[in-house]
C-alpha positions in Angstrom: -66.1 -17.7 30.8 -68.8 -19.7 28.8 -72.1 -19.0 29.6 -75.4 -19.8 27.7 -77.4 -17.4 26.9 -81.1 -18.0 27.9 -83.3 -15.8 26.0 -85.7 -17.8 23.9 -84.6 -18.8 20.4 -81.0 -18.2 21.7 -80.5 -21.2 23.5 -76.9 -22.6 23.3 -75.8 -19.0 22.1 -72.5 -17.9 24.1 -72.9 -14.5 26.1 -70.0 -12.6 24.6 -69.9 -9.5 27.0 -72.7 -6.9 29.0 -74.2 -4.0 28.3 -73.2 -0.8 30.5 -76.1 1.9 29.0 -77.9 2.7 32.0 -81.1 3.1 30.1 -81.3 -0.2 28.4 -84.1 -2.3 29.4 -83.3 -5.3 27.5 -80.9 -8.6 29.1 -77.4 -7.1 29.8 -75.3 -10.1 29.0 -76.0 -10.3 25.5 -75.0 -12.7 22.4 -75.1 -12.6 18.9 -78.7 -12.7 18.5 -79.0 -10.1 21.6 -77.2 -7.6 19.6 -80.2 -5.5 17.4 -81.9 -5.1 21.1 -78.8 -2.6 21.8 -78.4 -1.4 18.5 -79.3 2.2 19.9 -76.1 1.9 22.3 -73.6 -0.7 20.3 -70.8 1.6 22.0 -71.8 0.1 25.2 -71.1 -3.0 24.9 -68.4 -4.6 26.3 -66.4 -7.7 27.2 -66.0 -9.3 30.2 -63.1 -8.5 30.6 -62.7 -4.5 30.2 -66.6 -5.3 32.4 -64.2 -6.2 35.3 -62.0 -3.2 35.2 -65.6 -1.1 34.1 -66.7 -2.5 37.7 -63.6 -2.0 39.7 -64.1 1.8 38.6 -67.7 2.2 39.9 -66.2 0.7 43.4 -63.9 3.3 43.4 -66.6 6.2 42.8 -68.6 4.4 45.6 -64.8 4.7 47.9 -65.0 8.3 46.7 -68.5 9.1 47.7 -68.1 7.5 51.4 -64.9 9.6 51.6 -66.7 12.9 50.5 -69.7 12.7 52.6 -67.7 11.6 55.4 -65.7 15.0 54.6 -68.5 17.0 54.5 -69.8 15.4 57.7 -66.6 16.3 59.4 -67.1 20.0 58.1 -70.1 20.3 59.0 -69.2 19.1 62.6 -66.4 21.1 63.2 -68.3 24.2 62.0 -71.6 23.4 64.6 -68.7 23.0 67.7 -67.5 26.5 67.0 -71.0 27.6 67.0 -71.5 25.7 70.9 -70.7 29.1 72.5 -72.4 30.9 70.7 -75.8 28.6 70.9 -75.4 28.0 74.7 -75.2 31.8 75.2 -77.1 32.9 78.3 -78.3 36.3 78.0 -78.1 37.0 81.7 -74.3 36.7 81.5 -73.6 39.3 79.5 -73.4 41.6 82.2 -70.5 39.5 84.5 -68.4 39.2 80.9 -65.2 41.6 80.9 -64.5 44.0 78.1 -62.4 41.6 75.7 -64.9 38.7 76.4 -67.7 41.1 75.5 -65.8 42.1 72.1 -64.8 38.8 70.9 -68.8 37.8 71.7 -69.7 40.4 69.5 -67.4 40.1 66.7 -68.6 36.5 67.1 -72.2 37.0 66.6 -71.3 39.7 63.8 -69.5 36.7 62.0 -72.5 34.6 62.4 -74.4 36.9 60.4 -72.4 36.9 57.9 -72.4 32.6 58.0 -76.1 33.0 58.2 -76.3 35.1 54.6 -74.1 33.6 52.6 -73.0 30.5 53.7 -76.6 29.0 54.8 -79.0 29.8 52.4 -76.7 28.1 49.7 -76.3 24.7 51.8 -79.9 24.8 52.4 -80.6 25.1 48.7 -77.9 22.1 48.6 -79.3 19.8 51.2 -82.8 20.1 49.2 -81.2 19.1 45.9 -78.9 16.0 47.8 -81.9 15.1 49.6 -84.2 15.0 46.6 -81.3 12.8 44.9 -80.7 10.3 47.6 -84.4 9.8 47.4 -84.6 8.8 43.7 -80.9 6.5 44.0 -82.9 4.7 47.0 -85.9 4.2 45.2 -83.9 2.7 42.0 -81.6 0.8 44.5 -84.1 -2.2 45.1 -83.6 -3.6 41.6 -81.3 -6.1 41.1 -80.9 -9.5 39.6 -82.0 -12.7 41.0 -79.6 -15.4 42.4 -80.1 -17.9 39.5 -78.8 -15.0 37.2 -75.4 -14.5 39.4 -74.4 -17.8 39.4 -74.8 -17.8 35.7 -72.8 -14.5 35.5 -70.4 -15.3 37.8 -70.5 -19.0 35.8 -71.8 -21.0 38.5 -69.1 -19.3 41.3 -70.4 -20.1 45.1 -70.0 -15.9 45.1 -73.7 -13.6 45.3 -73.0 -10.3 43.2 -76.0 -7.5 43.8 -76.2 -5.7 40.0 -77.9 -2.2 41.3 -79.7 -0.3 38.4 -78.3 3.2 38.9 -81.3 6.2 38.4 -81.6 7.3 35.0 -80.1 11.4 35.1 -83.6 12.3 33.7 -84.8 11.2 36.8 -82.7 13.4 39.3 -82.2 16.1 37.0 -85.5 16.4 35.4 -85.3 20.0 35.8 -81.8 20.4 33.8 -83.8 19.0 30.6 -86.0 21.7 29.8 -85.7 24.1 27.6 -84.8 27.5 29.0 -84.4 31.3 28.0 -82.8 34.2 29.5 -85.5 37.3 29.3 -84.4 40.4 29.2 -85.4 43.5 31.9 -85.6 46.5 30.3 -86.7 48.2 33.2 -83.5 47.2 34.9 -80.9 48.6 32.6 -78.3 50.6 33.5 -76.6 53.6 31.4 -72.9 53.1 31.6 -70.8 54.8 29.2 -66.9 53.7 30.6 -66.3 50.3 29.4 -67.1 47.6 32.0 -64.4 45.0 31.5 -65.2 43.0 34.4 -68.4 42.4 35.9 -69.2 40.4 39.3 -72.0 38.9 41.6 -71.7 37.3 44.9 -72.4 34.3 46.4 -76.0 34.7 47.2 -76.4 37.5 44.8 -77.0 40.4 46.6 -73.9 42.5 45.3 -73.2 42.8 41.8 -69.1 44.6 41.1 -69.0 46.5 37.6 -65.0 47.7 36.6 -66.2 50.5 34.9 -62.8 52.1 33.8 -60.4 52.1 36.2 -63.0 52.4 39.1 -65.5 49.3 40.5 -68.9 50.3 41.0 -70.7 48.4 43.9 -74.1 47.8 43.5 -77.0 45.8 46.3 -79.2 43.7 43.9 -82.4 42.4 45.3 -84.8 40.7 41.6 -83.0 41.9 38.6 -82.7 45.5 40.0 -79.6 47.7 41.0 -78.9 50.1 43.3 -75.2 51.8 43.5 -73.7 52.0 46.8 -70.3 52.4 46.9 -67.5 53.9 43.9 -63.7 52.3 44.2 -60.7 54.2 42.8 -58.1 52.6 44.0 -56.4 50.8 40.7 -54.5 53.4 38.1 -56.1 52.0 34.7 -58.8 50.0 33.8 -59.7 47.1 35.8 -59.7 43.6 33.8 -60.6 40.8 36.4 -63.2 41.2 39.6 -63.4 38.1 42.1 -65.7 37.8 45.0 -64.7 34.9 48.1 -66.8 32.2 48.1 -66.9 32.4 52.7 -67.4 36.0 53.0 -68.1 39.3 50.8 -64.4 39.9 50.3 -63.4 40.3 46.5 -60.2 40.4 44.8 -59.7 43.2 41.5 -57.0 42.7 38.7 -56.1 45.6 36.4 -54.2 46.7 33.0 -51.7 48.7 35.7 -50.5 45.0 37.0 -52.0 44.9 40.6 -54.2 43.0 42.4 -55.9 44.2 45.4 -57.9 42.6 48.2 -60.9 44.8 48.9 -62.5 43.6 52.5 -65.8 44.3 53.9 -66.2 46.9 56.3 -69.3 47.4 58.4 -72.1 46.9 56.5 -71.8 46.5 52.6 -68.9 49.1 52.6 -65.4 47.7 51.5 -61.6 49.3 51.8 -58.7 48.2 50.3 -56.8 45.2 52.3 -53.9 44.8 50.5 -52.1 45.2 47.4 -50.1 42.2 45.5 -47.5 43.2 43.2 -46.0 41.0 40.7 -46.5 40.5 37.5 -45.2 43.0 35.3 -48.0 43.9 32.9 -51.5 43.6 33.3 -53.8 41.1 34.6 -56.1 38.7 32.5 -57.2 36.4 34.6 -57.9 35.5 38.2 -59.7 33.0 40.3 -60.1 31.6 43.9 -60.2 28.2 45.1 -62.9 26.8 47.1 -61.6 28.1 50.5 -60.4 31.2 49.6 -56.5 30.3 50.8 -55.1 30.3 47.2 -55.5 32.8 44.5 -54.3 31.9 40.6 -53.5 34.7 38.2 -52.6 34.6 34.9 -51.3 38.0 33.0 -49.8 39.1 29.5 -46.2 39.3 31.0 -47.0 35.2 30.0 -46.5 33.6 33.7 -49.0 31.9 35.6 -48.7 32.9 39.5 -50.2 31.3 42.5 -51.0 33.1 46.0 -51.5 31.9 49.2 -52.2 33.2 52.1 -50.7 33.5 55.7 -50.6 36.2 57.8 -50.6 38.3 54.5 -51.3 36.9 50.7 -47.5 36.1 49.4 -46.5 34.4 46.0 -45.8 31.1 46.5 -45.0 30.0 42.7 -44.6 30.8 39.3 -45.4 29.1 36.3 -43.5 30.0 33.3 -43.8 27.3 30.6 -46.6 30.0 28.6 -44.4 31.7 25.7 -46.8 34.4 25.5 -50.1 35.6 27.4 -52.1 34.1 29.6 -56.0 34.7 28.8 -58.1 32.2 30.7 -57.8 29.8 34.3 -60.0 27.2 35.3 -59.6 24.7 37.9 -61.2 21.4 38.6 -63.8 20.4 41.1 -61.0 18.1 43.2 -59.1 21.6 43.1 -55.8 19.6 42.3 -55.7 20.6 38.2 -55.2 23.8 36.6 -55.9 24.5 32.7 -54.6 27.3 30.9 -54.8 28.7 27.4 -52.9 31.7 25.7 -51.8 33.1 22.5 -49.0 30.8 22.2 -51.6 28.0 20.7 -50.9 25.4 23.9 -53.2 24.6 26.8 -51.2 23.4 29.8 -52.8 21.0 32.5 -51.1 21.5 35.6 -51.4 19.4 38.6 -50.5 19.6 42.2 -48.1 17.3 43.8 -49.9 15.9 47.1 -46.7 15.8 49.3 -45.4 19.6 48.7 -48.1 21.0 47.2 -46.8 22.6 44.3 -47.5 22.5 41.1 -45.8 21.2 38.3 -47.5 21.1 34.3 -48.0 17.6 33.5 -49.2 17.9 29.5 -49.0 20.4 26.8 -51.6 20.2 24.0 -51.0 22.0 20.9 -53.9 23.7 19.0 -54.7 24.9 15.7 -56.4 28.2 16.5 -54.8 29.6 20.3 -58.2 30.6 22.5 -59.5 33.4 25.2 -61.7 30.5 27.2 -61.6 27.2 28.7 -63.1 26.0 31.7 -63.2 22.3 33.4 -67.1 20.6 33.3 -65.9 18.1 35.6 -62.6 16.3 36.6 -62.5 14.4 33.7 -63.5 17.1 30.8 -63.4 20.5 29.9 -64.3 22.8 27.1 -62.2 25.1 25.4 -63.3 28.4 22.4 -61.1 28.8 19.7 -61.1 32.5 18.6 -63.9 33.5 16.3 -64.4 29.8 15.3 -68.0 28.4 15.0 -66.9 25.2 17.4 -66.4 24.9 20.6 -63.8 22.1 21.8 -64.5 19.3 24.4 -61.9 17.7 25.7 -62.1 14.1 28.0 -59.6 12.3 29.6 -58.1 8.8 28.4 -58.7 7.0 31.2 -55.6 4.6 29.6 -52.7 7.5 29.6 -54.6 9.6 31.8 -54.1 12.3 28.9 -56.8 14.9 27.5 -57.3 15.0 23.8 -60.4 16.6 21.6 -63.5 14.5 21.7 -66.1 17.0 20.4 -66.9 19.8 18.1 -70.2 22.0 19.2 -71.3 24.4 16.8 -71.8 28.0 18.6 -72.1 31.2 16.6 -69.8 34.0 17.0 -70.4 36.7 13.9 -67.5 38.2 14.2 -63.5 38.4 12.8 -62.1 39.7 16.2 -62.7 38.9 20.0 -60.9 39.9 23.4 -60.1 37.5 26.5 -62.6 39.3 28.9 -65.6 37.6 30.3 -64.7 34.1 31.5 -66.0 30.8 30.0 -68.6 29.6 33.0 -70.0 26.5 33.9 -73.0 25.9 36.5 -73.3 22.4 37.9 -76.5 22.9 39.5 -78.2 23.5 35.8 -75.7 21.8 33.8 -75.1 25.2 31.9 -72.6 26.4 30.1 -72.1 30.1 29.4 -69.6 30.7 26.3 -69.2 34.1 24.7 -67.6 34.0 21.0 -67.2 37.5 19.2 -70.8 39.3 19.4 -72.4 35.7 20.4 -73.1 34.8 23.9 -73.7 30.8 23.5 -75.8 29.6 26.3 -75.0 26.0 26.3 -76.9 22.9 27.8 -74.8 19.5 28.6 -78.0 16.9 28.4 -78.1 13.5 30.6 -76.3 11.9 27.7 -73.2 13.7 27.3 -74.5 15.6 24.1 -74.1 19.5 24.3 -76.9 21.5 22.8 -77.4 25.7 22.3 -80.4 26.4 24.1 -80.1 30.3 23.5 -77.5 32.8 21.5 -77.6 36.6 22.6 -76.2 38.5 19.6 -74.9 41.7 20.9 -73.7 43.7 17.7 -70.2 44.0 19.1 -67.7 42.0 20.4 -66.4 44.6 23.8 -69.2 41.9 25.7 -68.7 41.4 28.8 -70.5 39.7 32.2 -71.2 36.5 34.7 -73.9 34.2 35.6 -75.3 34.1 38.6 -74.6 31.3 41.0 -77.8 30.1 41.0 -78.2 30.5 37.5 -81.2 33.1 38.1 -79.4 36.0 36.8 -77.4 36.9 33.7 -76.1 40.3 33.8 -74.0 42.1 30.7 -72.4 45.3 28.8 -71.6 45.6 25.6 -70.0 48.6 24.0 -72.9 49.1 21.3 -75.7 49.7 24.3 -73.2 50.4 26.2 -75.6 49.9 28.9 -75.4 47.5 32.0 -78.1 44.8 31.3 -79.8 42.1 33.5 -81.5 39.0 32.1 -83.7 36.6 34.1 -83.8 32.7 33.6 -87.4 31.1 32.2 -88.3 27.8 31.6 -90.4 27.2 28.4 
């Protein structure tokens, strides 16, 4: 492709390639004496022809966008013509409806309720943050080039190519780039001798679990403060994992005694036990849910990796066994089809599920130096993975060429400490672009800026490394124990 550049005092200077940085304000299709107007993004530049394959990548993200919302529409359709019934409801009828009619109407409306706490005050949130970004991706999509400078692109081709400027991140997350602390509430603290393993909130944080011992403490939270209302003793020893649904207030508890129960709601904010899964043969480490609560993962210190789903009852449905020693973290992606692992035999395991049958099936092993307690995805195509007791934290990205992850980045994060345990799950929050990583008697509260980098907004040295606890879902609330207070402690987010 030869095409002049036409900057002034470049004149008969071939364009060599474009440049992809999505802040550069200078002429993308650069020459030679283009070049010191991108030195602050050389690694963006590139030829036309990886530009082609750079583009044909971006239509695919567009495919994938149209197929999500049209998804989500779908949902959301399907969800408002269950709710016709219940809408078009005449009061005056209630009296001519038969027993059974009158108990599935009420079990109907009690379900509602449920839909209306948890499930709609988080889309609303949602809906406001989409709606504020469509906004700003509107607004940025009336730039592009003129036709004189497609032709010359496309080298004088009878074809009309619209470049669209895509919105800068510091534009639609403007919010994610401040700087941020997480304030202690003394007043909130709660004295808990037993060791709390396992700490949990809900989805719209109204119920905080604490595994203190072998029991789980159930607690209402309303602003940073706690107020017991239910004790669980169900599990044997002490309890290592605590889970809540993501559709209803169910929750799921693993334990050193190798059980997992299912603990459903019962009336209001009471829960019994459901059912209990046995399986593994020594205790549980870790535990999640994926997004619609029809498949539980597990991972234990009997080194397997086991995956639950569930029919009338929750049944195994498959064992992973390629671990040679114990499992300490899960963490699956946001397309829910990859599963990492890490353990103490120094591997992490990527493990994919096959569309047709849906099992699973590991599709790379990568070996490191210094086996870890926690990994968790960032997106699809990255994650981030703690050695144990080292001052780094690993970020691996996918090669888009051998669709393989290897290391990328090394993020200094304290630790202050010789020794460390698996508890207390590596967490990241979309919504704030935060990263929660706890590393001996350091808890590393991590920021992922608009450009990629990582920085340490905040480290919460504990004086012992039995730490333990979750951010909230909204990232309002951080709540911990630690064996040296060995208090139940609840810290608030402030921007600076």
């Amino acid at each position: 492709m030869q095409i002049e550049c036409t900057q002034a005092d470049h004149r008969n200077q071939q364009i060599m390639g474009c440049c992809i940085d999505s802040s550069c304000t200078y002429q993308r299709p650069y020459c030679n004496s283009c070049l010191p107007h991108h030195g602050q993004h050389l690694q963006k530049l590139t030829s036309f022809e990886i530009l082609i394959e750079w583009v044909q990548k971006r239509i695919v993200n567009a495919q994938n966008i149209q197929k999500n919302v049209q998804e989500s529409k779908s949902s959301l359709d399907n969800l408002l013509n269950k709710l016709i019934p219940y809408f078009n409801f005449n009061i005056q009828q209630f009296s001519e409806l038969g027993l059974s009619q009158i108990d599935n109407m009420i079990k109907g409306f009690g379900q509602l309720e449920i839909c209306e706490e948890i499930l709609f005050k988080q889309l609303k949130q949602q809906i406001e943050q989409i709606q504020q970004i469509i906004d700003q991706i509107l607004k940025n999509i009336k730039c592009q080039i003129t036709q004189k400078e497609n032709n010359q692109l496309l080298d004088n081709s009878e074809r009309e190519i619209i470049i669209i400027k895509l919105p800068e991140h510091k534009n639609i997350f403007e919010g994610n780039e401040n700087q941020f602390t997480f304030e202690l509430m003394n007043e909130n603290t709660i004295k808990e001798v037993d060791r709390c393993d396992a700490i949990a909130f809900n989805k719209d944080q109204s119920i905080v679990l604490a595994g203190c011992g072998k029991d789980i403490k159930i607690f209402e939270h309303q602003q940073g403060k706690l107020n017991q209302i239910q004790l669980l003793s169900e599990h044997k020893k002490n309890i290592s994992t605590l889970n809540f649904m993501k559709m209803n207030n169910n929750f799921i508890s693993g334990s050193r005694d190798n059980q997992i129960i299912i603990w459903q709601v019962i009336g209001h904010n009471k829960w019994n036990c459901q059912q209990i899964l046995n399986g593994h043969t020594s205790w549980i480490f870790c535990l999640l849910l994926n997004n619609t609560d029809d498949l539980i993962i597990t991972g234990s210190f009997d080194k397997t990796i086991k995956f639950w789903i569930k029919q009338d009852q929750w049944l195994c449905q498959q064992t992973i066994t390629d671990h040679t020693s114990s499992v300490y973290s899960l963490s699956l992606n946001e397309q829910q089809n990859k599963l990492i692992s890490c353990s103490f035999d120094s591997y992490i395991l990527v493990i994919e599920q096959n569309k047709m049958d849906k099992q699973w099936s590991v599709s790379q092993k990568i070996k490191v130096d210094q086996f870890g307690y926690r990994l968790c995805f960032i997106n699809d195509n990255q994650f981030a993975f703690q050695p144990k007791c080292k001052e780094q934290l690993h970020v691996y990205e996918l090669d888009p060429n051998n669709k393989q992850y290897r290391k990328t980045k090394e993020i200094s994060v304290k630790c202050g400490s010789s020794n460390c345990d698996c508890f207390f799950p590596q967490q990241y929050l979309k919504s704030k672009c935060m990263l929660v990583n706890k590393n001996g008697k350091n808890l590393n509260i991590i920021q992922m800026k608009q450009n990629g980098d990582f920085v340490v907004q905040q480290s919460l040295e504990f004086g012992n490394q039995n730490l333990y606890g979750q951010l909230s879902d909204d990232g309002e609330y951080l709540i911990t124990w630690d064996d040296k207070s060995k208090e139940i402690q609840i810290r608030k987010y402030k921007q600076l």
